[in-house]
C-alpha positions in Angstrom: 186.0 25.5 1.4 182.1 25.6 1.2 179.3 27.0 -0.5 176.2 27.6 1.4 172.6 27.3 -0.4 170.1 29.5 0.9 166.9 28.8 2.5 164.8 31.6 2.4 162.2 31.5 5.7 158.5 32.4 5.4 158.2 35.7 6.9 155.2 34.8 8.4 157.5 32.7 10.7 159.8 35.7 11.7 159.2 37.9 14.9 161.6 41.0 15.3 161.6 43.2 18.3 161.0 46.1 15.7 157.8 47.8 15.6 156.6 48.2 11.4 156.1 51.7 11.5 157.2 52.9 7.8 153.8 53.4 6.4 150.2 52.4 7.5 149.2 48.9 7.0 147.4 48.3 3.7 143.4 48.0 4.7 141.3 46.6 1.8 138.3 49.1 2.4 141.2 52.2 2.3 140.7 53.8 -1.5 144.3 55.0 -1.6 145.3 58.1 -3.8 148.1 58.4 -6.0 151.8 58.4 -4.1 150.4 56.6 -1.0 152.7 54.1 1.0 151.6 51.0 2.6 153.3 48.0 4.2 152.2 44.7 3.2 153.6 41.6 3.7 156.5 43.1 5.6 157.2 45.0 2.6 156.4 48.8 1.3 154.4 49.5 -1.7 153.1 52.7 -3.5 150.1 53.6 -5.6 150.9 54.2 -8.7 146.7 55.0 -9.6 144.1 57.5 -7.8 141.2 55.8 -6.0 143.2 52.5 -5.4 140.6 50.6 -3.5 140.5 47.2 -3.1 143.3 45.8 -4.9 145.8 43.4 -2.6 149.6 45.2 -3.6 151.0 41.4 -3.1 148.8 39.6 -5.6 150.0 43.0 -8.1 152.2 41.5 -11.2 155.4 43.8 -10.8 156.6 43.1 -13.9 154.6 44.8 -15.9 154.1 48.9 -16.2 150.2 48.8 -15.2 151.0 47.6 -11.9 148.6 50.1 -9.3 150.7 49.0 -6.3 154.4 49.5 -7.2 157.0 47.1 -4.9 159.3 49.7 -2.6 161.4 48.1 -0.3 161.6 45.8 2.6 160.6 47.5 6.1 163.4 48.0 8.0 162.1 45.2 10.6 162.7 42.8 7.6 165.2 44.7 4.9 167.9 42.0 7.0 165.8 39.3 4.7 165.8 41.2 1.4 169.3 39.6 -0.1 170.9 43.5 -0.5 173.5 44.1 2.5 173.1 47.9 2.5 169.1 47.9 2.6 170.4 47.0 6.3 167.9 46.4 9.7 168.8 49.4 11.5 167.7 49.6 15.2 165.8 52.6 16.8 167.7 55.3 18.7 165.6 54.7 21.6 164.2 50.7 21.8 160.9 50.2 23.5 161.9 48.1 26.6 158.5 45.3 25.9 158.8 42.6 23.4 155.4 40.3 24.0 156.5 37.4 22.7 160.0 37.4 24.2 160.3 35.0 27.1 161.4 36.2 29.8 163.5 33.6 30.7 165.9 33.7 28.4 167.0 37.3 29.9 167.0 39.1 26.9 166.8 43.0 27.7 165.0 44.2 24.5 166.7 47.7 26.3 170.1 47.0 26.0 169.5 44.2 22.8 167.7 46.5 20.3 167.3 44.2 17.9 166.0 40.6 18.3 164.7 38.7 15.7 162.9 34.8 16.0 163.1 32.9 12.6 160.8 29.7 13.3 159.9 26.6 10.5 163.6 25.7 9.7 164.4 22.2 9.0 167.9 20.8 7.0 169.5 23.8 8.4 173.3 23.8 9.5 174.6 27.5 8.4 173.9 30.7 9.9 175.8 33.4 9.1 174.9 37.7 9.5 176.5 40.0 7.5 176.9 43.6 7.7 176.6 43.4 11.4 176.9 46.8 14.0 177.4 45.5 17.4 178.6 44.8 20.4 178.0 40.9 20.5 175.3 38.7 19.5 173.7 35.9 21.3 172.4 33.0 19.1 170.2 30.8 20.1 168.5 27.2 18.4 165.8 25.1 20.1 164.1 22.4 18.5 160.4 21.4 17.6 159.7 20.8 21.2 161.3 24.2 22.5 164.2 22.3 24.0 167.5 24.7 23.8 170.0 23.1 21.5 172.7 25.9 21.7 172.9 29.1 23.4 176.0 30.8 23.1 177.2 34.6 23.1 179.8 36.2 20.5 181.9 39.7 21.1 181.8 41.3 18.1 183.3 44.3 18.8 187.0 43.2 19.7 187.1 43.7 23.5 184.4 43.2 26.2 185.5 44.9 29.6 184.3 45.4 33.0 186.9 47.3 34.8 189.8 49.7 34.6 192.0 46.6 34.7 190.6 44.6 32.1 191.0 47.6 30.0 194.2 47.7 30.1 195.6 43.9 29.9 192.3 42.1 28.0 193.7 41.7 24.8 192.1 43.4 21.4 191.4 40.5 18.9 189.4 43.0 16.1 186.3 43.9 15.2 184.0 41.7 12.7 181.0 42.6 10.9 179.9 39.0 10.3 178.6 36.3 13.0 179.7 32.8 11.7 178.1 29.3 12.3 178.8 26.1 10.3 177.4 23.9 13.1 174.1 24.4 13.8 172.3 21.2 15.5 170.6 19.3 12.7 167.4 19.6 14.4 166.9 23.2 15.1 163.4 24.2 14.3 163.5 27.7 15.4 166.2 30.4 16.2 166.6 33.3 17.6 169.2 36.4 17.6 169.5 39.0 19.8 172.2 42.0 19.2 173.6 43.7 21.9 175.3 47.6 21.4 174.4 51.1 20.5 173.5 52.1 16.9 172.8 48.3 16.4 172.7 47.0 11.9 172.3 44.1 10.4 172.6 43.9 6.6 171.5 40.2 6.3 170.7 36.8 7.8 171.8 34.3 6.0 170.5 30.4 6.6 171.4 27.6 4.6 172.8 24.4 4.6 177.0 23.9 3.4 178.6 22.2 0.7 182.0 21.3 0.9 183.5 22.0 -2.6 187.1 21.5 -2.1 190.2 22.8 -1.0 190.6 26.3 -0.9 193.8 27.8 -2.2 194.7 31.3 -0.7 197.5 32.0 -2.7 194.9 32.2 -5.9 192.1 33.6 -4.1 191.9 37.5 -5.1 188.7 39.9 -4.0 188.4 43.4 -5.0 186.3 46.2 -4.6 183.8 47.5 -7.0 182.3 51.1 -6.4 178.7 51.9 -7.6 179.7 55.9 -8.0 179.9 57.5 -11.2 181.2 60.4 -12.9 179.0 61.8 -15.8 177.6 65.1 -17.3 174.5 66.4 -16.3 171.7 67.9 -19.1 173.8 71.5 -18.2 177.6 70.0 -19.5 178.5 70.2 -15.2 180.6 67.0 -14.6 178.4 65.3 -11.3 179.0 62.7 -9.1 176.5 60.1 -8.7 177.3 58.4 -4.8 176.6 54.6 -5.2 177.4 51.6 -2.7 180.9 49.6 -3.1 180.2 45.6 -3.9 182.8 43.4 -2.9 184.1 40.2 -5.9 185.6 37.3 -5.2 187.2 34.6 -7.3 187.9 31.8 -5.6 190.6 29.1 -6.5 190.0 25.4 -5.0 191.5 22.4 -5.9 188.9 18.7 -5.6 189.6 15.4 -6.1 188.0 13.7 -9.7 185.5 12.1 -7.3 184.0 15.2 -5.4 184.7 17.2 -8.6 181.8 14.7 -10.0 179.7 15.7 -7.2 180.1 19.0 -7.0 180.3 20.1 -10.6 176.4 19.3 -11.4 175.5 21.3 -7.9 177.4 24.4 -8.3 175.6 24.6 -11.9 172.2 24.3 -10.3 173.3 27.0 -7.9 174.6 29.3 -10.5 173.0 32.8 -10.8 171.5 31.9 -6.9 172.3 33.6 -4.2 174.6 31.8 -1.9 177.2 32.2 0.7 181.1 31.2 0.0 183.0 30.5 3.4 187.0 30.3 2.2 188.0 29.9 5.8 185.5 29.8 9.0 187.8 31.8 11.1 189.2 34.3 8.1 186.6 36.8 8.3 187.5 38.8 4.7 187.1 34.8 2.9 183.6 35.1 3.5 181.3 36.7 1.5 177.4 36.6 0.1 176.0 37.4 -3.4 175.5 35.6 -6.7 177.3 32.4 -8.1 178.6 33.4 -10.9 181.1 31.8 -13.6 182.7 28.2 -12.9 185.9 27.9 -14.7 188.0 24.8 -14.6 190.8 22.9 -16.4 191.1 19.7 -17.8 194.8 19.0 -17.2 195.1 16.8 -14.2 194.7 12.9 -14.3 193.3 12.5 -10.6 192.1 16.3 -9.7 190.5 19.5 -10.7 191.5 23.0 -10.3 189.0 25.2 -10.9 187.8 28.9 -9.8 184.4 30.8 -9.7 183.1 33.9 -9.0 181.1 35.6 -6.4 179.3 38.6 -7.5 178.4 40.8 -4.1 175.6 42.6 -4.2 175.1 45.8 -2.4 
């Protein structure tokens, strides 16, 4: 079992095949009324005063009430970066077929792969995993500070690829995933790319980090459970409303360590508590992987030569 520790790229290093189109991009001699939108910084803002002329909305303190630019959200080129799986990347019903920075060579069809995203400046990488993904398959791949190509490889996401009548019939189904797994990424990839291939393409998060091996994972102990964000309450009028939020996903997981690692890993996984991480119970058990915040570490102190211990990860949605 391991826990993965993010690494969050600058976004000034990513490239997506995604035009930025949610609002105009902020212009320092624009004087702004109240309400308007801008993108800056791959992300949205709105001006919360008249006249805003002048003021940068990424140098804007948002955590104070007199902020004049007030943080939105992500753009949907770059809401797969924002660390909540239902802001999710969401391709364009009808992709534009030129991406100028794409090479050619690689024979990527920006047509029939609507979303492609570049993610350059990695270093002490080895994890890659996408979450929330909509797609047919997804081709991965790594190159390293000289542009040599370290791993190309494709992935069917969707549970069977055909491409005839007979295939349809005996290929066999192996299920659908929503997440794109690698522990293995060579240690000197520099720069990655992803390109996902389908109609009505998402992707709720990329997730790079580097893994931690924290023990043996015991299944029989591991429990996850479903927590929706709707709500029932009364309304100013005494009507009994339903308020529609997203459903997070919890899981405690149960692994057992030797006294030696459990020295190792004890003083990591409380530096990494209340961080965003990836747990990974089983590489090839979709459902034992998840992404959210390290939460509670819980263990006993009855065992001579080992440790069992739990802790939680808190999804966020």
């Amino acid at each position: 079992m391991y826990i993965a520790r993010e690494f969050s790229p600058d976004l000034d290093q990513v490239r997506t095949s995604l035009v930025e189109d949610d609002a105009p991009a902020w212009d320092v001699e624009t004087s702004y009324p109240l309400n308007a939108r801008v993108v800056r910084g791959h992300r949205i803002y709105q001006s919360a005063i008249e006249d805003n002329l002048g003021l940068d909305p990424l140098l804007e303190d948002q955590s104070v009430l007199a902020a004049r630019w007030v943080f939105d959200s992500f753009t949907n080129a770059f809401a797969c970066f924002d660390g909540v799986l239902t802001n999710a990347t969401v391709a364009t019903e009808d992709p534009g077929a030129e991406v100028p920075w794409l090479d050619p060579g690689l024979g990527i069809n920006p047509t029939s792969a609507p979303i492609i995203i570049e993610i350059d400046g990695l270093q002490g990488i080895d994890t890659l995993i996408l979450f929330g993904v909509m797609a047919n398959s997804a081709r991965l791949i790594c190159f390293d500070v000289v542009d040599t190509v370290l791993l190309d490889e494709e992935t069917n996401l969707s549970g069977r690829q055909v491409s005839n009548w007979w295939e349809w019939f005996l290929e066999p189904f192996t299920g659908f995933s929503d997440k794109l797994v690698n522990l293995n990424l060579p240690g000197t990839t520099r720069r990655v790319l992803v390109a996902l291939s389908g109609s009505a393409v998402t992707l709720g998060e990329v997730f790079l980090g580097d893994r931690l091996f924290v023990g043996k994972g015991m299944a029989q102990h591991t429990v996850g459970r479903s927590i929706s964000g709707s709500r029932y309450s009364f309304n100013d009028y005494g009507a009994l409303t339903l308020a529609r939020g997203p459903t997070r996903v919890e899981m405690d997981y149960a692994v057992v360590a030797p006294k030696l690692l459990w020295d190792q890993v004890k003083p990591q996984l409380d530096r990494l508590s209340g961080t965003l991480v990836a747990s990974i119970g089983a590489e090839l058990r979709p459902s034992s992987i998840h992404f959210g915040i390290l939460g509670p570490v819980q263990w006993a102190e009855d065992l001579p030569d080992e440790y069992e211990y739990s802790f939680t990860i808190m999804g966020v949605s």
